[in-house]
VOGU-3710 file (C-alpha; in Angstrom, 3 decimals, decimal comma):
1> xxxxxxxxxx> -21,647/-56,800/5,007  -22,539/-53,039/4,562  -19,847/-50,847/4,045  -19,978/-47,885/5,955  -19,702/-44,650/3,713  -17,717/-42,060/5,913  -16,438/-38,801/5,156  -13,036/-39,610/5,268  -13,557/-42,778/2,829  -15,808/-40,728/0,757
11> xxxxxxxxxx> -12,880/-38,164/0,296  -10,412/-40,667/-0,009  -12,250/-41,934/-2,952  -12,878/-38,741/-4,679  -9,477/-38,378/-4,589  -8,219/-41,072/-6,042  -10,984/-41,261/-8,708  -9,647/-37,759/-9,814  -6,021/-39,499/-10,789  -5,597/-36,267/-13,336
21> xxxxxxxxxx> -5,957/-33,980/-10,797  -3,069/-35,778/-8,341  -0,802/-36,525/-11,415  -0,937/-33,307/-13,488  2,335/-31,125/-12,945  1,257/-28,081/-11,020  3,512/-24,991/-10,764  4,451/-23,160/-6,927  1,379/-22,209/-5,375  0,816/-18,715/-5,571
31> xxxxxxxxxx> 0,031/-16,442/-2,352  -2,354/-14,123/-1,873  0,496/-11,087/-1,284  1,681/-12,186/-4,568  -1,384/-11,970/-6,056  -1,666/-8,893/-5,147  1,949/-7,485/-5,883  0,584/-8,584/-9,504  -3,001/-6,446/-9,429  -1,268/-3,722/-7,893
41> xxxxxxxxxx> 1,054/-3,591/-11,108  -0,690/-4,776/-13,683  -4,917/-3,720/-12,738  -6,362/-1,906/-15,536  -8,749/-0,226/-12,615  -6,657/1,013/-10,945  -4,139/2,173/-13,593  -7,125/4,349/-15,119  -7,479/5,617/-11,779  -3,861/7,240/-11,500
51> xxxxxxxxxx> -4,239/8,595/-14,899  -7,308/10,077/-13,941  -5,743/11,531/-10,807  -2,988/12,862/-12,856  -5,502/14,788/-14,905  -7,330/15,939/-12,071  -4,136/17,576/-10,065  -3,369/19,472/-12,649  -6,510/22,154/-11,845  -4,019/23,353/-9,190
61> xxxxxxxxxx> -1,392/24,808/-11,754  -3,668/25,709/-13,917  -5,814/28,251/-11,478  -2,763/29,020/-10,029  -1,677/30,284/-13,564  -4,572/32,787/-13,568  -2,926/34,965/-10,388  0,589/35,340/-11,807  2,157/37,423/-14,777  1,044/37,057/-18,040
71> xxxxxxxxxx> 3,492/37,694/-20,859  2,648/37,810/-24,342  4,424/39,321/-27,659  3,119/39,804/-31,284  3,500/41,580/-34,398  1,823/43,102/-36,916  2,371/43,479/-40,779  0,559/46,205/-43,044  -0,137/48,150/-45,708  -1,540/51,565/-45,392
81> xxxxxxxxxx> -3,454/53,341/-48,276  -4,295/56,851/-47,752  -6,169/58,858/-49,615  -6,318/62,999/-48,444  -9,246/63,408/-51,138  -6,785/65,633/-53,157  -5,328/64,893/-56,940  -2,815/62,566/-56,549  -2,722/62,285/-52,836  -2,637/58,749/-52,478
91> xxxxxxxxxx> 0,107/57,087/-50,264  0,792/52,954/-49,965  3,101/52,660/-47,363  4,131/49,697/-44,466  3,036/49,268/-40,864  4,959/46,893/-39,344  5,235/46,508/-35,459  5,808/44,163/-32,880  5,219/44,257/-29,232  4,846/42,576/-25,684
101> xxxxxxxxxx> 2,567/42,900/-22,884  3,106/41,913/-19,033  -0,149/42,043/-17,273  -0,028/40,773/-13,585  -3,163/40,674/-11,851  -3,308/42,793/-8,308  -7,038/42,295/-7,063  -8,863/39,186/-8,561  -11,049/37,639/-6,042  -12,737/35,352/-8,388
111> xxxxxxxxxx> -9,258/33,965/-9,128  -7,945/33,329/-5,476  -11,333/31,579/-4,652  -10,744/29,455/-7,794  -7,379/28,534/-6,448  -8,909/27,234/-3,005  -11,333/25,581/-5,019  -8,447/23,413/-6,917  -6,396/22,523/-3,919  -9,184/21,047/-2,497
121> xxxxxxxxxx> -10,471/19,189/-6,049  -7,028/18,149/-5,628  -7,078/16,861/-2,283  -10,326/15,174/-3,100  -8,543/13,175/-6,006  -5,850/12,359/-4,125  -7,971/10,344/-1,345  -10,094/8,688/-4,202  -7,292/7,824/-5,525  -6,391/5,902/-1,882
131> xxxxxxxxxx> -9,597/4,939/-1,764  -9,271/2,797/-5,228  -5,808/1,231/-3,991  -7,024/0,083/-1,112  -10,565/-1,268/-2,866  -7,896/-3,172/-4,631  -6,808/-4,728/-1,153  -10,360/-5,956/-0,880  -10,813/-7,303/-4,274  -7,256/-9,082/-4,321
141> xxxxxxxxxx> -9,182/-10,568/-1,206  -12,682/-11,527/-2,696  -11,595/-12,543/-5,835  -8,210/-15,118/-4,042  -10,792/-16,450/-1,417  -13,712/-16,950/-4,191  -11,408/-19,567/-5,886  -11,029/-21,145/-2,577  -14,146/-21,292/-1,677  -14,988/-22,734/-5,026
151> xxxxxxxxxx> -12,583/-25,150/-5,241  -13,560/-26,327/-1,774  -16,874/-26,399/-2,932  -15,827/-28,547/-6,063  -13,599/-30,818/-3,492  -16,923/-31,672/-1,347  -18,954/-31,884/-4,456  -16,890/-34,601/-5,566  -16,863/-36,062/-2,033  -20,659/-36,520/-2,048
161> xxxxxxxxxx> -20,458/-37,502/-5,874  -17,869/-40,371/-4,770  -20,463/-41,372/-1,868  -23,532/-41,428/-3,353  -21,611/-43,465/-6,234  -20,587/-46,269/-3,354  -24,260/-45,708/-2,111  -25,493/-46,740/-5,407  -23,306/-49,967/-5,953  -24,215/-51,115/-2,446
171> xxxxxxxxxx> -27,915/-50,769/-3,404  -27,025/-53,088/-7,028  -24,939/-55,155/-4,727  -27,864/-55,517/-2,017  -30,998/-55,730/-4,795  -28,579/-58,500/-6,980  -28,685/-60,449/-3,457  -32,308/-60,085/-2,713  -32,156/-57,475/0,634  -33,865/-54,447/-1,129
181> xxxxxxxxxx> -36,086/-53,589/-3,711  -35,889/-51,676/-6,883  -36,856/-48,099/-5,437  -33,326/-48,390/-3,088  -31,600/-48,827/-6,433  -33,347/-45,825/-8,020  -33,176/-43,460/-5,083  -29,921/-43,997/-4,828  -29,089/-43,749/-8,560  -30,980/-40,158/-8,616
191> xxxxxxxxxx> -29,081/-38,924/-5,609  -25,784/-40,149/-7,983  -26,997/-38,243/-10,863  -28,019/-34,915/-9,110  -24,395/-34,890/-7,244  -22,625/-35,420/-10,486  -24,631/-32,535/-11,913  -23,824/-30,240/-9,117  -20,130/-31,431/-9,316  -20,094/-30,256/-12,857
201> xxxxxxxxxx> -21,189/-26,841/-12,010  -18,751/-26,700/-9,388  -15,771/-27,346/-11,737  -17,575/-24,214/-14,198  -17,188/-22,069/-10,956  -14,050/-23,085/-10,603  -13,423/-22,124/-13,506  -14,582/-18,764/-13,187  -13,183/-17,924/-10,198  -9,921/-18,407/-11,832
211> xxxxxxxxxx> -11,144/-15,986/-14,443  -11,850/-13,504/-12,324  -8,108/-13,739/-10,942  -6,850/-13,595/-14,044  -9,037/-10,286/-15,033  -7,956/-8,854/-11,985  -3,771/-9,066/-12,289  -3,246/-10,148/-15,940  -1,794/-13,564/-15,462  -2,509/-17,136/-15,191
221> xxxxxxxxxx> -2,562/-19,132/-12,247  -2,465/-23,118/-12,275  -3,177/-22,860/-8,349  -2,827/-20,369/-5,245  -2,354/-21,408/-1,724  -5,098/-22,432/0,410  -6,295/-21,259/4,716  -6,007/-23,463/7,264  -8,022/-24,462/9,280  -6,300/-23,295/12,489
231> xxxxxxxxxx> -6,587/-19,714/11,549  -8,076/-18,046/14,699  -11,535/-17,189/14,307  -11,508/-14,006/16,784  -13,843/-11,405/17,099  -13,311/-7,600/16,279  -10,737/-5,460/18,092  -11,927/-3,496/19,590  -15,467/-5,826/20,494  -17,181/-2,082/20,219
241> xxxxxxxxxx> -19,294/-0,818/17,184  -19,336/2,820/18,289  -15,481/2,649/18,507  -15,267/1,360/14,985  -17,949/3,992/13,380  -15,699/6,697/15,111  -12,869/4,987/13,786  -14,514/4,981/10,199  -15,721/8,821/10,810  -12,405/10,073/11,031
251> xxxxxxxxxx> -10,820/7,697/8,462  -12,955/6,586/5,635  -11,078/7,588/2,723  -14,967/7,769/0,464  -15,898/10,362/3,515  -12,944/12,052/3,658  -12,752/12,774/-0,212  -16,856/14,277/0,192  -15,270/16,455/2,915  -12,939/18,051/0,120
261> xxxxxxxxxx> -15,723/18,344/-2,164  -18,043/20,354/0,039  -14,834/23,196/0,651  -14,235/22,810/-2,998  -18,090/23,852/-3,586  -17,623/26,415/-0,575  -14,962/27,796/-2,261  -16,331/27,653/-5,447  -19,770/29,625/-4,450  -17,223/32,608/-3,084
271> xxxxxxxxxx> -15,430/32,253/-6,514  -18,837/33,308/-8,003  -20,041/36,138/-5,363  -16,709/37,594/-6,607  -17,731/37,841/-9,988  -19,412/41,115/-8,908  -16,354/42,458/-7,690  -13,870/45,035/-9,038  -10,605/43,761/-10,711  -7,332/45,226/-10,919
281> xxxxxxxxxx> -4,343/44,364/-12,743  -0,675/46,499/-13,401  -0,139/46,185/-17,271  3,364/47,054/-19,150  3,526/47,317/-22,802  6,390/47,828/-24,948  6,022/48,281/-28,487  7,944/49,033/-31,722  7,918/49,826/-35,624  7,125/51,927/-38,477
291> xxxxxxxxxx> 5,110/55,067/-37,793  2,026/54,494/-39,585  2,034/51,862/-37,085  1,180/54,076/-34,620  -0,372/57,028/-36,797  2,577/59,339/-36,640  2,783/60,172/-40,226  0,536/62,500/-39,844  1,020/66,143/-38,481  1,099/65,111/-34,335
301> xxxxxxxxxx> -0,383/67,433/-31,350  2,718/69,769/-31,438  1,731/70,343/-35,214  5,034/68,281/-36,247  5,041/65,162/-38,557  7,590/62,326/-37,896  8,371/59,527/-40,865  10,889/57,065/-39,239  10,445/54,279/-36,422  8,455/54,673/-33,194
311> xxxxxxxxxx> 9,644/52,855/-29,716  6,565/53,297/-27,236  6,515/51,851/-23,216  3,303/52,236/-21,380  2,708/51,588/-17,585  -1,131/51,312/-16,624  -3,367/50,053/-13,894  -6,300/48,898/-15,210  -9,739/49,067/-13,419  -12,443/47,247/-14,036
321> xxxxxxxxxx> -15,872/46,938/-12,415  -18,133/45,037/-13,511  -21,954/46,483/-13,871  -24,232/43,757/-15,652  -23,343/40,866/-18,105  -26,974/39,901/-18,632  -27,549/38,034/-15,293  -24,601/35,671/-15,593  -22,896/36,630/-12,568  -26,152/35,893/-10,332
331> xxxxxxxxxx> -27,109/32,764/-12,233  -23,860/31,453/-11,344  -23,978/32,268/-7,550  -27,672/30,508/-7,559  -26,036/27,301/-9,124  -23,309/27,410/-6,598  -25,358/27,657/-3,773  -27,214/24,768/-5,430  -24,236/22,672/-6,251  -23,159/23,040/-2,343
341> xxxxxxxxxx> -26,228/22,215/-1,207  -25,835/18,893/-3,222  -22,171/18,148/-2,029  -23,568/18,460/1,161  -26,293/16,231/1,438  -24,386/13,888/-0,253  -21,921/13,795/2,049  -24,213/13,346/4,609  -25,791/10,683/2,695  -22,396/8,713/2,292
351> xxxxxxxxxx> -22,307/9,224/6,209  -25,245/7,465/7,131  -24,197/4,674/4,779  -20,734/4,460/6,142  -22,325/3,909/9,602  -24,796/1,742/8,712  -22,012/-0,434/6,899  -19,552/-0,292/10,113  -22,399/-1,607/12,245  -23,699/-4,397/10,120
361> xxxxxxxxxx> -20,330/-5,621/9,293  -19,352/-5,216/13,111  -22,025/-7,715/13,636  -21,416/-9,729/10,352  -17,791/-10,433/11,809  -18,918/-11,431/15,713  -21,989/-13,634/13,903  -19,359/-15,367/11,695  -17,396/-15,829/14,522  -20,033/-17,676/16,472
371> xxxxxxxxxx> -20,824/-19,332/13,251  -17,582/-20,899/12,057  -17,545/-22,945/15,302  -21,196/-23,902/15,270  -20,663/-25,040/11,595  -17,955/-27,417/12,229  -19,630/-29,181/14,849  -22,324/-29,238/12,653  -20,208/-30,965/10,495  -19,142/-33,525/13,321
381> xxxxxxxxxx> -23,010/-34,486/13,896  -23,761/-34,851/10,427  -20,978/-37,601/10,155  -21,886/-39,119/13,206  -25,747/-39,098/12,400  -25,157/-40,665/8,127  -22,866/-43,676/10,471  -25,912/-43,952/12,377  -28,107/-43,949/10,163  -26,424/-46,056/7,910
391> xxxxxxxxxx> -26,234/-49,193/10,715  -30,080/-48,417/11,193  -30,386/-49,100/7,347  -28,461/-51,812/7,516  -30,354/-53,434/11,057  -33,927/-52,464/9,433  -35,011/-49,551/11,018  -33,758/-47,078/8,936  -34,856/-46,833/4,566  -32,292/-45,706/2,057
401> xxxxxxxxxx> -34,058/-41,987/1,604  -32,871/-41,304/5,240  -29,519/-42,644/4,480  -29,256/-40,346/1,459  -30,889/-37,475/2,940  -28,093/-37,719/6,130  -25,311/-37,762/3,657  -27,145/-34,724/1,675  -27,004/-33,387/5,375  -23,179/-33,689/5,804
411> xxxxxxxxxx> -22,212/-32,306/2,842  -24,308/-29,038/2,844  -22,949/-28,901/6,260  -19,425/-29,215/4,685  -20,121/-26,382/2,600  -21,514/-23,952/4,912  -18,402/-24,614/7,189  -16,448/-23,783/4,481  -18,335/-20,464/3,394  -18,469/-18,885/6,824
421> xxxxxxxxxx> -14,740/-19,628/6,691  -14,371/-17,295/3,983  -17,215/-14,624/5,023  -15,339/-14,454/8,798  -12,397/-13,362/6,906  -13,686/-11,134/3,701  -16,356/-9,401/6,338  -13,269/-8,578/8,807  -11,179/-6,577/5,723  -14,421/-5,308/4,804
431> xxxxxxxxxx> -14,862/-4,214/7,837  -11,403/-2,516/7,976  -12,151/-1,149/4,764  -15,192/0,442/6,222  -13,139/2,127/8,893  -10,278/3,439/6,733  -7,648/0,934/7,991  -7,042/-1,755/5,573  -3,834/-1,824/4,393  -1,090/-4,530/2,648
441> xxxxxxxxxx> -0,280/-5,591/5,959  -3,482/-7,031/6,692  -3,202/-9,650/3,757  0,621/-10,190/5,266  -0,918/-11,088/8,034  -2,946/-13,441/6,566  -0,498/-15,091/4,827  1,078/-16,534/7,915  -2,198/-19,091/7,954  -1,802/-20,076/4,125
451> xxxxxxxxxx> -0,370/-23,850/3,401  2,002/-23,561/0,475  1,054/-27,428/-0,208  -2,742/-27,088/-0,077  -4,680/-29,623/-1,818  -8,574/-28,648/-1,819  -9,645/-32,266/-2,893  -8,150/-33,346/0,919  -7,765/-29,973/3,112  -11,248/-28,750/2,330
461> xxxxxxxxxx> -11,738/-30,810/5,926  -10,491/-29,948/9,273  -7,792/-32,586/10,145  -9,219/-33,463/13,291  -12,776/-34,178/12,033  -12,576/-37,925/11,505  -11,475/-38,377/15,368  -14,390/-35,456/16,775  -16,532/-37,900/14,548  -15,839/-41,065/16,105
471> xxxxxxx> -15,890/-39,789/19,431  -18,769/-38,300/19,277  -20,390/-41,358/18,429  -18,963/-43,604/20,805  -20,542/-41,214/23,340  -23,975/-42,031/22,135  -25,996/-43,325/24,843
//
């Protein structure tokens, strides 16, 4: 008598004709907060990132530096030759001074502008710098849910391996005994091939998911929790895309950071226009030394010569306006306006992307939402239509390509169940992420729907799929 080849069987034998995986010691499944506890301390991304922000904050001190006091001190060490032009009127003698200078700056408009210019640079690093952290969020995310969706890819693979395996010894079984011909035996043994094919690229994406992980946080993981299936599949709150793009408007850490760096190049244009105007600073000097230092060996003003060491103070404000330095000043103000102009448009530029985003992943999340259910009843007619099919097969009025083909059916149905899964919950954090909210808490929240005991090779299914299955086709007319 035929067997019939049902999901559940099928999985049941995939199982246990994978004894390595079931017997090989595996370590505590890891959670995704865990996971990304780990990127968040050991990501090589995001560690460049706050060294780069550390760079970049320091343009605040350092135009800050050009409006207060400068000090500076020196000295000087010399030998003076003079020579009067008279028969042995030649003197060598030292010059040796020291001195220090205060200048503090009263009127520099080019220097104040500069200052706005790197608080804002500096608010603008600060917000990319939030806006790599919580990328990080999203690629803890991607990169945790890519090895589950691989691995329950890899778990249905070897499903439909194990049942197009039993497929194929039923067709030896049925053309040893006379009830088929050779083409049942060779369909069935290329359908066998071409599933153990796939399953082998499914374990190298496995594989490489796992990689990925690794890349991400620096460690190894022998296994990570898996989703239930009873995580609700909601849609967006609010249900409104214009709420969320306002929400994103205001919040959008990318937009928010091109804000910044449109006053920065505001600021930076009046830095140049400035460049044409006057400067003042207040200037104190104190020097000291030998008086051919300061040319009083000679006979002074007052018709007097002095020979021993000179203390001089000075006081000065010192104006300067400047008339022409070759164009410079105007070429600058030309490649500011330019440079704003460019900050500007794109900002505006990272606007309309932003929106666009927010909308499309506004609809991404209510689609998935519509699709998650649709694909699991999918999966509930596909099973019900390969037990069909298989008791036509097995009455005559059904060949082994439709048997094969129904069971291809059910377990690209599998998969796409399995994949919108993962989409409904990546395209809500993206989503999130779109509108400047996504924070830690949202993968805490998701942890509340992770199984600490998950076993792909058997939870890849919903648990009530068998039973939908069976009553479904006991309702057929």
């Amino acid at each position: 008598m035929l067997r019939k080849l049902s999901l559940a069987v099928a999985v049941s034998c995939a199982s246990n004709g994978m004894a390595w995986a079931a017997e090989a010691p595996l370590s505590t499944n890891t959670d995704l907060v865990s996971v990304y506890q780990e990127a968040v301390d050991n990501n090589a991304d995001l560690a460049a990132a706050r060294a780069q922000y550390g760079a970049q904050k320091e343009v605040v001190p350092q135009a800050r530096a050009g409006l207060l006091p400068n000090i500076s001190g020196g000295a000087q060490v010399a030998n003076v030759r003079t020579d009067i032009n008279q028969p042995s009127a030649i003197a060598n003698r030292s010059a040796n001074s020291y001195q220090a200078t205060l200048a503090q700056p009263l009127f520099r408009a080019d220097r104040w502008f500069q200052y706005q210019a790197a608080k804002d640079v500096n608010e603008q690093a600060a917000l990319q710098l939030s806006a790599t952290e919580q990328n990080l969020i999203l690629q803890t995310a991607e990169n945790y849910f890519n090895v589950l969706r691989s691995q329950d890819n890899l778990a249905s693979t070897k499903a439909e391996e194990a049942a197009f395996k039993r497929q194929l010894d039923q067709s030896n079984e049925r053309f040893d005994v006379g009830l088929s011909d050779k083409t049942d035996v060779l369909q069935s043994q290329a359908s066998y091939d071409t599933a153990r094919a796939n399953r082998i690229v499914a374990q190298r994406q496995v594989d490489d998911a796992f990689e990925a992980l690794i890349t991400l946080t620096n460690r190894q993981y022998n296994s990570i929790q898996g989703i239930v299936h009873t995580l609700p599949i909601l849609p967006p709150a609010p249900n409104d895309a214009k709420a969320w793009v306002d929400t994103a408007a205001k919040q959008n850490l990318n937009l928010l950071a091109s804000n910044y760096a449109v006053s920065a190049a505001e600021e930076t244009l009046k830095q140049r226009k400035a460049g044409h105007a006057p400067t003042v600073d207040a200037v104190a000097k104190y020097e000291k030394g030998d008086n051919d230092a300061f040319g009083f060996s000679n006979p002074n003003a007052f018709g007097q010569s002095y020979g021993g060491p000179v203390e001089q103070r000075t006081l000065a404000l010192q104006l300067n306006i400047p008339i022409y330095s070759g164009g410079l000043t105007s070429s600058q103000v030309r490649e500011s306006y330019s440079r704003l102009d460019q900050t500007e448009q794109q900002r505006e530029g990272l606007r309309r992307q932003i929106v666009e985003n927010t909308r499309n992943l506004h609809r991404a999340v209510n689609t998935d939402v519509e699709q998650v259910q649709a694909r699991k009843q999918s999966i509930i007619s596909n099973q019900s239509a390969v037990e069909a099919t298989e008791i036509g097969y097995q009455v005559g009025t059904r060949n082994i390509v439709d048997v094969l083909d129904a069971q291809r059916q059910l377990y690209t149905s599998v998969r796409n169940y399995n994949n919108t899964r993962y989409d409904y919950i990546l395209d809500n954090l993206r989503l999130k992420q779109a509108a400047g909210t996504l924070n830690p808490g949202d993968l805490q929240d998701l942890k509340r729907y992770l199984k600490a005991d998950y076993n792909p090779d058997k939870d890849f299914l919903p648990p009530d799929l068998a039973k939908a299955a069976a009553e479904q086709l006991k309702a057929r007319p």
